[in-house]
C-alpha positions in Angstrom: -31.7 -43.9 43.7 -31.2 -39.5 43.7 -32.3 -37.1 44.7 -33.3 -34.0 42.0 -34.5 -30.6 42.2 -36.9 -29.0 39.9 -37.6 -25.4 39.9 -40.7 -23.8 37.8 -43.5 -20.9 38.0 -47.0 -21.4 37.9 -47.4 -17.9 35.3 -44.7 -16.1 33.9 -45.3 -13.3 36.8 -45.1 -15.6 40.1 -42.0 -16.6 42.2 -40.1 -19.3 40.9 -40.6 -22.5 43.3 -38.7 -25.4 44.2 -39.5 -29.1 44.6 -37.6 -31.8 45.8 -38.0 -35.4 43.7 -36.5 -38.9 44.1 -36.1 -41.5 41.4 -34.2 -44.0 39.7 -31.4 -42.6 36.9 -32.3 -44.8 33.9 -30.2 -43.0 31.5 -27.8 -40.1 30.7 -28.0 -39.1 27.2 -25.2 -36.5 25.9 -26.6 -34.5 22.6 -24.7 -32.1 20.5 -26.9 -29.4 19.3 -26.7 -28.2 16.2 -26.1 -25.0 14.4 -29.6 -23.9 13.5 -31.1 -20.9 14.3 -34.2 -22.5 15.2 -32.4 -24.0 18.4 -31.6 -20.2 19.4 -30.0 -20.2 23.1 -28.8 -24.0 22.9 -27.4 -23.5 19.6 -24.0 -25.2 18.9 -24.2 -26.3 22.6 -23.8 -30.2 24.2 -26.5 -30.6 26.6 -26.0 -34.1 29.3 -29.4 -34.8 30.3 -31.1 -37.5 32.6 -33.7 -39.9 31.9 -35.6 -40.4 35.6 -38.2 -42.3 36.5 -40.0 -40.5 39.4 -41.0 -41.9 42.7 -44.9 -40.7 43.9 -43.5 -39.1 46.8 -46.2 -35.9 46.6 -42.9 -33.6 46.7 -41.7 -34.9 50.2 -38.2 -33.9 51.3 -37.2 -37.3 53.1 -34.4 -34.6 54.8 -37.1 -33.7 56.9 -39.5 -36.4 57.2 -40.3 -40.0 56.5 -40.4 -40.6 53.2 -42.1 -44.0 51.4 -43.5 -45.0 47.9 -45.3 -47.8 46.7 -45.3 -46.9 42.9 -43.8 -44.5 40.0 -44.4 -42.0 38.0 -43.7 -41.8 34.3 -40.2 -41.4 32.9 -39.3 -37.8 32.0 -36.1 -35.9 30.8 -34.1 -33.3 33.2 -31.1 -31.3 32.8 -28.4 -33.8 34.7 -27.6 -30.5 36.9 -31.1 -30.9 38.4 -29.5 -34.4 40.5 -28.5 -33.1 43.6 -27.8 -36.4 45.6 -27.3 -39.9 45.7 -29.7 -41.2 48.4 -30.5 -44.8 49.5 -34.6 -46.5 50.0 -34.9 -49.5 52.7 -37.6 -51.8 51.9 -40.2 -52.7 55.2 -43.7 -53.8 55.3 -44.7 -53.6 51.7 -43.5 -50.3 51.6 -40.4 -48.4 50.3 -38.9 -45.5 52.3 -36.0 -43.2 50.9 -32.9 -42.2 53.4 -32.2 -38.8 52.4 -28.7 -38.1 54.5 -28.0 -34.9 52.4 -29.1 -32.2 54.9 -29.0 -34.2 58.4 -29.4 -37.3 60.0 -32.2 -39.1 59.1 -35.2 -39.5 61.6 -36.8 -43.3 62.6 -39.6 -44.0 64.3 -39.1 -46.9 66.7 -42.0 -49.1 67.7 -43.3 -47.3 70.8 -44.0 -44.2 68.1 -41.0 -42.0 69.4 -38.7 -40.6 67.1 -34.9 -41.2 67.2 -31.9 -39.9 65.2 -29.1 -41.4 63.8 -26.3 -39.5 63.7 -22.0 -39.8 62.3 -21.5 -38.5 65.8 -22.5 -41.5 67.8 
C-alpha cells in the first residue's frame, strides 16, 4: 500500500492543487521513448511509471484523520515520482483503514470515542 500525490488545475488560469491518494502498486513499467518529433518534450527520454489501483478515499490525508475504504477505483498510470510513501491499512469491522505515519503519529479512537496518539516516543 502508498501513498501518491497528484497535482492538477481545474483551467489553464487557476492554482495548481494538490491531492493526496492511496493505492496498491500493481506495476512499474520502464519505457524508452523514442526519437520522434511527435513525442516533443519526452523525446529520446525513459520515463518509470506506476500502474495504481486507487483506494475511494474521497482525497482524505489519513496524516490527519481516520482514513477507511471499502472498495477501488479503476487502475490508472502515474509518473512513479508522484509515490510519496509506503503506508500500511489494518483491517476492523468490515472495513479497511490506512495508517499514514509519514507526517505524525497516527490518531485512534478508542471505544469510549476519545482520541489517543501513538507515538516513537513512548
Amino acid at each position: 500500500m502508498l501513498q501518491f500525490e497528484v497535482t492538477y488545475a481545474l483551467t489553464d488560469k487557476s492554482h495548481p492543487i494538490n491531492t493526496i491518494g492511496y493505492g496498491q502498486l500493481d506495476k512499474i513499467l520502464v519505457c524508452e521513448v523514442n526519437h520522434n518529433n511527435v513525442y516533443r518534450d519526452l523525446r529520446a527520454k525513459t520515463l518509470i511509471l506506476a500502474l495504481i489501483t486507487p483506494c475511494k478515499t474521497d482525497g482524505n490525508d489519513a496524516s490527519e484523520s481516520i482514513v477507511g475504504y471499502k472498495e477501488f477505483a479503476a487502475p490508472v498510470i502515474m509518473d512513479i515520482r508522484s509515490i510519496k510513501a509506503a503506508v500500511g491499512r489494518v483491517q476492523t469491522r468490515g472495513e479497511i483503514f490506512i495508517i499514514d505515519r509519514s507526517v505524525k503519529p497516527t490518531a485512534f479512537h478508542n471505544d469510549s470515542g476519545s482520541e489517543s496518539c501513538e507515538s516513537d516516543s513512548d
